[in-house]
N, CA, C and O atoms as a GROMACS GRO file, in nm:
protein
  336
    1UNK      N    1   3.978  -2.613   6.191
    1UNK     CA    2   3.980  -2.475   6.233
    1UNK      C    3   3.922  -2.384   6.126
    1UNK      O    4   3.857  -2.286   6.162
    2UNK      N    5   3.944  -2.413   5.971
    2UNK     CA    6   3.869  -2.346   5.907
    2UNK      C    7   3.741  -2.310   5.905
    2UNK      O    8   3.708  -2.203   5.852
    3UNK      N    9   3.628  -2.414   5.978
    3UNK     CA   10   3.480  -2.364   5.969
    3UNK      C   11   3.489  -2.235   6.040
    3UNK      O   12   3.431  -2.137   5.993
    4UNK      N   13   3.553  -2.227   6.140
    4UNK     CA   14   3.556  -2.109   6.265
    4UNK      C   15   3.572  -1.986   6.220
    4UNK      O   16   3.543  -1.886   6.285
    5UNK      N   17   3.633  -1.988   6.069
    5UNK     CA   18   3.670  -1.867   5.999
    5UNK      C   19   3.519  -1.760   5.931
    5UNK      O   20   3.500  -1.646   5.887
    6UNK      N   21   3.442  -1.883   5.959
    6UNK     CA   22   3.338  -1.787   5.860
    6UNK      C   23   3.246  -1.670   5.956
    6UNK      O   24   3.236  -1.552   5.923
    7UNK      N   25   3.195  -1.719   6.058
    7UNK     CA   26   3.155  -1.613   6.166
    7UNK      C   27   3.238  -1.478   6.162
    7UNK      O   28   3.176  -1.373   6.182
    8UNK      N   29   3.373  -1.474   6.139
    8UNK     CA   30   3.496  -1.354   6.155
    8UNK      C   31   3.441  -1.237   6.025
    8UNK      O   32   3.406  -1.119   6.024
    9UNK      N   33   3.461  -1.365   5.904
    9UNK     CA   34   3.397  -1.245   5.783
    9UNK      C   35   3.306  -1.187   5.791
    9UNK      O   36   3.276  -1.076   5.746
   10UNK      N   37   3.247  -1.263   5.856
   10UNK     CA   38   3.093  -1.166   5.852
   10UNK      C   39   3.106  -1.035   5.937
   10UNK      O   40   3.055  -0.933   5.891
   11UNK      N   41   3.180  -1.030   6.079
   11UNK     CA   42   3.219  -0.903   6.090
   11UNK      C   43   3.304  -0.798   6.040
   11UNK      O   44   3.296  -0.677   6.063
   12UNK      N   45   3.385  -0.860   5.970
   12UNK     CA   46   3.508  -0.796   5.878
   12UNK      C   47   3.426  -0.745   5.762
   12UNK      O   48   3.479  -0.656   5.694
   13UNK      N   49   3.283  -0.796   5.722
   13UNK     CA   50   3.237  -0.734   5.607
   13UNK      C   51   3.117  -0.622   5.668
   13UNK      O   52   3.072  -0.543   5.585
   14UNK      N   53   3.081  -0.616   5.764
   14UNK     CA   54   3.058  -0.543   5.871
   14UNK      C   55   3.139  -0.414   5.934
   14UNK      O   56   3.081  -0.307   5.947
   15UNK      N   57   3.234  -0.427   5.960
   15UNK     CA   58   3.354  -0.358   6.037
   15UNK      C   59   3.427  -0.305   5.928
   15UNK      O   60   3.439  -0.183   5.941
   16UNK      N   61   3.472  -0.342   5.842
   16UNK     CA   62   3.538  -0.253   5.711
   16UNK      C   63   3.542  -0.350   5.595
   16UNK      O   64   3.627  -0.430   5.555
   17UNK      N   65   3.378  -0.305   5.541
   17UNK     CA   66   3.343  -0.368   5.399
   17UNK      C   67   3.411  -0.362   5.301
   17UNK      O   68   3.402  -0.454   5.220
   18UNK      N   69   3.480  -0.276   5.282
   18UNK     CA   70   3.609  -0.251   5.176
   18UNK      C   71   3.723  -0.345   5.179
   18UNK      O   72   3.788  -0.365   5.076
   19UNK      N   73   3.749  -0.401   5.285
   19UNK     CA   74   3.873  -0.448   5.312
   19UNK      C   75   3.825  -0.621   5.290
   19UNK      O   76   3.863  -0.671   5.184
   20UNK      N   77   3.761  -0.692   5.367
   20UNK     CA   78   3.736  -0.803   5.389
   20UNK      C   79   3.744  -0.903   5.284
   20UNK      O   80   3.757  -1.022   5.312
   21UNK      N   81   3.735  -0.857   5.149
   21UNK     CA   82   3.770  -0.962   5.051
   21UNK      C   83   3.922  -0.985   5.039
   21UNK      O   84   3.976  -1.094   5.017
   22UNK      N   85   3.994  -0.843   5.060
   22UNK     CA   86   4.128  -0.894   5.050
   22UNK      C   87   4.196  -0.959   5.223
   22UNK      O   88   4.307  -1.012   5.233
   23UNK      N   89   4.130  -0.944   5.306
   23UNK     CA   90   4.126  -0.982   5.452
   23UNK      C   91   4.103  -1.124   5.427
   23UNK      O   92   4.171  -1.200   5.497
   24UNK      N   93   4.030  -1.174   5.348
   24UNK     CA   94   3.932  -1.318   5.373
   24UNK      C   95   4.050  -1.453   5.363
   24UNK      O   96   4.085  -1.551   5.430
   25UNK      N   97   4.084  -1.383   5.232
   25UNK     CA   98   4.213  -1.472   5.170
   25UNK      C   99   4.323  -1.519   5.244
   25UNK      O  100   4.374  -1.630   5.252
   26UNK      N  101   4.351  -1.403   5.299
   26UNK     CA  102   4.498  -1.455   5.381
   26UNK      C  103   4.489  -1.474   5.534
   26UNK      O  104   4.588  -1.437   5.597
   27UNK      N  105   4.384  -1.526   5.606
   27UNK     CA  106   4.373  -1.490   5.738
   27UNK      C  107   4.440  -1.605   5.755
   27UNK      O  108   4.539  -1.593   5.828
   28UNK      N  109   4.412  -1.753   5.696
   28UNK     CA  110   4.492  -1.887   5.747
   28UNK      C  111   4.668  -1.884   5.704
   28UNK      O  112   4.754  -1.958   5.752
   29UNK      N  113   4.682  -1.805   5.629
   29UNK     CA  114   4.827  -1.743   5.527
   29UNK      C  115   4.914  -1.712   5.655
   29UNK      O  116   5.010  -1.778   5.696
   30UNK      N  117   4.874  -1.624   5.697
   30UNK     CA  118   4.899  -1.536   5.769
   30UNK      C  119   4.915  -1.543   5.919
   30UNK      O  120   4.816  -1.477   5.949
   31UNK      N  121   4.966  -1.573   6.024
   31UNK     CA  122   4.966  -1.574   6.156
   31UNK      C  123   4.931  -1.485   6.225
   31UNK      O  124   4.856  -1.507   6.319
   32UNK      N  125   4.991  -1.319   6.187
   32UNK     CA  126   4.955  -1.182   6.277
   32UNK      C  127   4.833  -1.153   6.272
   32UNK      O  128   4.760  -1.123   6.366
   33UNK      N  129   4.801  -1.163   6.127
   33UNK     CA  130   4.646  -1.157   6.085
   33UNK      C  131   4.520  -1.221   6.179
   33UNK      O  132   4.421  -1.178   6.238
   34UNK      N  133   4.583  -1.342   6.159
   34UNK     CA  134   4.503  -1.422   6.192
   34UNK      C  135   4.487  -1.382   6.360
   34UNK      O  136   4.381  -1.348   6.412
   35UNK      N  137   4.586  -1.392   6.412
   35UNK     CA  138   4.566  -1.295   6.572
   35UNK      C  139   4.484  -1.172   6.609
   35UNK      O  140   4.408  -1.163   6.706
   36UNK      N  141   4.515  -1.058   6.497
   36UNK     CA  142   4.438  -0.923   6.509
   36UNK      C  143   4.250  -0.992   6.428
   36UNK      O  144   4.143  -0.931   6.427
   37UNK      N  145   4.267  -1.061   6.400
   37UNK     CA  146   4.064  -1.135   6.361
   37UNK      C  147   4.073  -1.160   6.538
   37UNK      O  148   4.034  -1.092   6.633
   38UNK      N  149   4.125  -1.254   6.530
   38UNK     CA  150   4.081  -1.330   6.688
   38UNK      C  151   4.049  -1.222   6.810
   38UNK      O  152   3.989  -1.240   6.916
   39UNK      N  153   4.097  -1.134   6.770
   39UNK     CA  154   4.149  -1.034   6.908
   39UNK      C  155   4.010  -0.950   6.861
   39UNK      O  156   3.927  -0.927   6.948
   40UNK      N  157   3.991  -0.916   6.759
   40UNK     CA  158   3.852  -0.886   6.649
   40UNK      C  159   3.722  -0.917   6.719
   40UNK      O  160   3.627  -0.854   6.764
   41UNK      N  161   3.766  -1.059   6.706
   41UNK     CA  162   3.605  -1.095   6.734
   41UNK      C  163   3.597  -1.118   6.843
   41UNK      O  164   3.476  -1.137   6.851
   42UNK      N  165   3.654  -1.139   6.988
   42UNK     CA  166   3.678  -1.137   7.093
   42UNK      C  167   3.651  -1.003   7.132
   42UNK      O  168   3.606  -0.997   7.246
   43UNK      N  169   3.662  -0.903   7.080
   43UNK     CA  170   3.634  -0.724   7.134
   43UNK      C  171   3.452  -0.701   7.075
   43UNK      O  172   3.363  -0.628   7.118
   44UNK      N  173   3.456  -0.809   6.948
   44UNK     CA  174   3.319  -0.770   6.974
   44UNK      C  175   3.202  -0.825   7.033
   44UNK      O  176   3.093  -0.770   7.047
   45UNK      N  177   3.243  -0.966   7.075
   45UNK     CA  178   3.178  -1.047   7.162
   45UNK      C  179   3.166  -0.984   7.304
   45UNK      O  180   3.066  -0.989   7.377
   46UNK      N  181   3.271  -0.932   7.329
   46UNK     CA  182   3.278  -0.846   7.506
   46UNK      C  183   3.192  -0.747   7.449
   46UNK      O  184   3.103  -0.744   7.533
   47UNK      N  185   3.167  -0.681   7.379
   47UNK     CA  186   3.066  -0.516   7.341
   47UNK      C  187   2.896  -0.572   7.352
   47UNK      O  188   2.793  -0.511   7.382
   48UNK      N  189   2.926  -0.750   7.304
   48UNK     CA  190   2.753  -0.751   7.279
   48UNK      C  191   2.756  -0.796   7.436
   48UNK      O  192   2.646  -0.778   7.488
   49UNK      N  193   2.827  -0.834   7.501
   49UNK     CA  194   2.781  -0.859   7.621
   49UNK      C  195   2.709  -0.792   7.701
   49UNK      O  196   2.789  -0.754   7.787
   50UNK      N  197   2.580  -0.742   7.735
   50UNK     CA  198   2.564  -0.677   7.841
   50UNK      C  199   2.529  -0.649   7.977
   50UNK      O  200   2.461  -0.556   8.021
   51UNK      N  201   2.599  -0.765   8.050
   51UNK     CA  202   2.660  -0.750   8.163
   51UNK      C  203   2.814  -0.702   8.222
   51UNK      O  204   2.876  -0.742   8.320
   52UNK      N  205   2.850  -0.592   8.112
   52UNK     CA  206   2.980  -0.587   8.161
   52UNK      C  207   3.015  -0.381   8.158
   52UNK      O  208   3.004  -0.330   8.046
   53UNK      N  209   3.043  -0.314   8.243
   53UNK     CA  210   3.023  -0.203   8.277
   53UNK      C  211   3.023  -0.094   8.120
   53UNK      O  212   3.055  -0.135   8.009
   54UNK      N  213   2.982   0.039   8.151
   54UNK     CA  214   2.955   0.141   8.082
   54UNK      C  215   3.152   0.204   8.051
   54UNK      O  216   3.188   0.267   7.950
   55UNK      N  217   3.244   0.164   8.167
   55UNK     CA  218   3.378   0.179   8.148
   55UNK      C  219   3.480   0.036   8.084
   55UNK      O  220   3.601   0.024   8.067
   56UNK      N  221   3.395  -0.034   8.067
   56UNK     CA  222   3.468  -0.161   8.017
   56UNK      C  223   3.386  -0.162   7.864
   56UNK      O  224   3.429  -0.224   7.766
   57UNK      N  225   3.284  -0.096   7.864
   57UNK     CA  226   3.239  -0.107   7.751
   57UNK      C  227   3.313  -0.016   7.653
   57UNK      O  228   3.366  -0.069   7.555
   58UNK      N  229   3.325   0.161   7.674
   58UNK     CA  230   3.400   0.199   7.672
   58UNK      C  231   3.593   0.119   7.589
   58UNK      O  232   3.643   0.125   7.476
   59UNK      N  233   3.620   0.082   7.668
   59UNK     CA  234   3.785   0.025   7.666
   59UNK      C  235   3.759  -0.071   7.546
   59UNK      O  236   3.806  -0.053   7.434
   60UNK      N  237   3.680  -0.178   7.583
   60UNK     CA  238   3.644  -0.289   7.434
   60UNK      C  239   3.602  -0.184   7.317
   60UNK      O  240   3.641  -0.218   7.206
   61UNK      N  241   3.543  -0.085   7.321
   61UNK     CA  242   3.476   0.006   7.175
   61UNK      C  243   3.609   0.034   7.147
   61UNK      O  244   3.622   0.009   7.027
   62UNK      N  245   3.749   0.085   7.205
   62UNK     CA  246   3.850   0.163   7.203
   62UNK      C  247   3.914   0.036   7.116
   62UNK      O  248   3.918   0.018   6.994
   63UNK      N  249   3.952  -0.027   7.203
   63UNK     CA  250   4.022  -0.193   7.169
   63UNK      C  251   3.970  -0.209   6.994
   63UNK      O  252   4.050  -0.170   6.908
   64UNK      N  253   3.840  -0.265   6.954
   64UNK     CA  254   3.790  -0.307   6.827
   64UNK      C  255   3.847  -0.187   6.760
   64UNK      O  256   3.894  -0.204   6.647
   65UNK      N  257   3.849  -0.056   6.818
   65UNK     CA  258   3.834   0.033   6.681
   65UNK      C  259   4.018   0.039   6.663
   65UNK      O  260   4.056   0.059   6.548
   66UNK      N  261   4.097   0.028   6.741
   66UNK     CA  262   4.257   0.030   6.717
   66UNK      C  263   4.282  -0.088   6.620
   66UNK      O  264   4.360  -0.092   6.525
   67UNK      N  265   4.180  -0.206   6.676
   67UNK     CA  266   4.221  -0.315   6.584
   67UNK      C  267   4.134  -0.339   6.414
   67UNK      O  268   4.141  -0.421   6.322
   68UNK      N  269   4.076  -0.248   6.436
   68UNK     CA  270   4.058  -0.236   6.292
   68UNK      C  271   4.103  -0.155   6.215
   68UNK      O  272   4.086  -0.162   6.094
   69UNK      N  273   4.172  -0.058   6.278
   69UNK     CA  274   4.241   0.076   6.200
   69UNK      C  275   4.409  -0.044   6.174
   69UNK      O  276   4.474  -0.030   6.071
   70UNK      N  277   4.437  -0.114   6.246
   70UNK     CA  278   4.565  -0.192   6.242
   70UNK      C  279   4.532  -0.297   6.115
   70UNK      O  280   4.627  -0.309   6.038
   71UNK      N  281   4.424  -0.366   6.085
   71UNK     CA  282   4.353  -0.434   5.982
   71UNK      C  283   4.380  -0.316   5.854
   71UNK      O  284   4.457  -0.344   5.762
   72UNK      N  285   4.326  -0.218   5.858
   72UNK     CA  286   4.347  -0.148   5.737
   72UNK      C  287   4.501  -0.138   5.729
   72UNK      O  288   4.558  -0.185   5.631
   73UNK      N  289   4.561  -0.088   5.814
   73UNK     CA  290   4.707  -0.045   5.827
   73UNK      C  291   4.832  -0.201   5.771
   73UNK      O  292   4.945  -0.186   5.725
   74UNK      N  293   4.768  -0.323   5.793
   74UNK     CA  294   4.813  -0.426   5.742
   74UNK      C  295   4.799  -0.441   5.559
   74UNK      O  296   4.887  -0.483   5.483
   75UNK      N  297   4.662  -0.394   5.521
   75UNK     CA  298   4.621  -0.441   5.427
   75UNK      C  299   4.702  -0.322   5.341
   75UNK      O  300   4.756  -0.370   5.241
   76UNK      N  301   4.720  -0.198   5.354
   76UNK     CA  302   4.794  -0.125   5.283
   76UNK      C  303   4.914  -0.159   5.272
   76UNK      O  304   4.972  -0.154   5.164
   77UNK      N  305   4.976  -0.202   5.394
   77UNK     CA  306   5.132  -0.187   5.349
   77UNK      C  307   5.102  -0.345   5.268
   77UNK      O  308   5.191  -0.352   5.183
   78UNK      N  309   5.044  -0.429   5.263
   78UNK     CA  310   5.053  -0.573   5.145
   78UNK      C  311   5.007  -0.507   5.007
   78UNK      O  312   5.052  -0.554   4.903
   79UNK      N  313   4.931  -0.416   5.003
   79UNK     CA  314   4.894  -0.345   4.871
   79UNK      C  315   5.064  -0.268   4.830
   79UNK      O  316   5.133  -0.302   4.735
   80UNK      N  317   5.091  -0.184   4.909
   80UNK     CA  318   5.207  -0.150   4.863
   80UNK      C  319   5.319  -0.216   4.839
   80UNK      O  320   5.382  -0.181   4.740
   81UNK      N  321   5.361  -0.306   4.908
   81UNK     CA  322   5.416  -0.449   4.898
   81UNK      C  323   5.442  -0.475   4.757
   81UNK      O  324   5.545  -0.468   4.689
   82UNK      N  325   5.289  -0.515   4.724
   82UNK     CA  326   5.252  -0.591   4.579
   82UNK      C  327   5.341  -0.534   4.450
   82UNK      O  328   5.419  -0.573   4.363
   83UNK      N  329   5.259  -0.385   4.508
   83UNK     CA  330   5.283  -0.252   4.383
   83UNK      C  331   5.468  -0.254   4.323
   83UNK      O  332   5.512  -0.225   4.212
   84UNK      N  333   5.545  -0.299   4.450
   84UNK     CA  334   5.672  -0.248   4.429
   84UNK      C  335   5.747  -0.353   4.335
   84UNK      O  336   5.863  -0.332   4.300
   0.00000   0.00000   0.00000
């Protein structure tokens, strides 16, 4: 399952370049993580699709961008975590 991981970084260094080195590390660590990548790259695979409507396209742009604001929102509270 690890080869499967490397396609993900490449959007994670794409999608929020800041984050993805400390993202990279713990995605197999991690279970939730590892769910919000999957759910990741699955929202952006439906966006490159284009056979799929101007309102579904829409909902997937909505979808990727919650789940990457939730990616940052993970990686802070483990930064703060650390700090304490």
């Amino acid at each position: 399952m690890g080869a499967g991981i490397y396609p993900v970084a490449v959007d994670l260094t794409e999608e929020i370049p800041e984050l993805s080195e400390a993202l990279s590390g713990r995605i197999e660590r991690d279970a939730l993580l590892k769910e919000v990548i999957e759910d990741l790259k699955k929202a952006s695979e439906l966006l490159d699709d284009v056979s799929i409507t101007a309102s579904e396209r829409a909902e997937w742009a909505h979808i990727k961008s919650e789940l990457v604001n939730e990616l940052r929102r993970m990686v802070k509270r483990d930064l703060r975590n650390i700090s304490i």
